[in-house]
N, C-alpha and C positions, 0 to 999 in steps of 0.2 A: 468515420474516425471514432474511435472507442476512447472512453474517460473511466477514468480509474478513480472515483472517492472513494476515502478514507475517512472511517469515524475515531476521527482521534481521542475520543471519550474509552472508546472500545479497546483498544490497542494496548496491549500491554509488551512492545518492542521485544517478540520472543523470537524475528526475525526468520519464520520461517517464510514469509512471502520474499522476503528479500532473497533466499536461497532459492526459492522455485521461480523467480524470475529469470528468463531466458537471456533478455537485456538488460540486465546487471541494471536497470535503473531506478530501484526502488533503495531507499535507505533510511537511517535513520533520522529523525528531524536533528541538526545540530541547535540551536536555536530556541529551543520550545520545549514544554512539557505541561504534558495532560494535570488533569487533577488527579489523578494517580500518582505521580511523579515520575510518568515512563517517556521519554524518549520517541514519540508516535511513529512508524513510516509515514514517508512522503514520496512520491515518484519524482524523481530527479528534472527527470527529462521528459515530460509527456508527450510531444511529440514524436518519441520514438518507440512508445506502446504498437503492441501489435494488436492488442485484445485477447491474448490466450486464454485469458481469467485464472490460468493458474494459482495467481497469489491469494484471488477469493477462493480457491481452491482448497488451497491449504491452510487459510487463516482460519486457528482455535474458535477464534471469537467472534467470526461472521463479522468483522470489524470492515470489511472490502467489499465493494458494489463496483461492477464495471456495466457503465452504461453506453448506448450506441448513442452520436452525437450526428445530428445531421440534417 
């Protein structure tokens, strides 16, 4: 199974991981905000990650690490 952290220090909610995510399961944190004052992604749902690593793909900020859990 594949884990998806997020350095929420890092993130500045420019929401491109959220667009290259295949299952729609990453978004914005409601709830919370960095010392930035951004809005961080979170994955919604992690159990339903595939591991594509996409959204560390895409992220500006190298703010995404997908690790193999197991």
């Amino acid at each position: 199974m594949k884990k998806v952290i997020i350095n929420e220090e890092r993130c500045k909610s420019c929401g491109l991981c959220m667009d290259a995510c295949p299952k729609k399961i990453i978004g914005a944190a409601a709830s919370r905000r960095n010392t930035q004052g951004y809005r961080p992604a979170e994955v919604k749902a992690p159990s339903e990650c595939i591991g594509c690593a996409f959204c560390a793909t895409v992220c500006p900020d190298c703010a995404i690490t997908i690790y193999e859990e197991g």
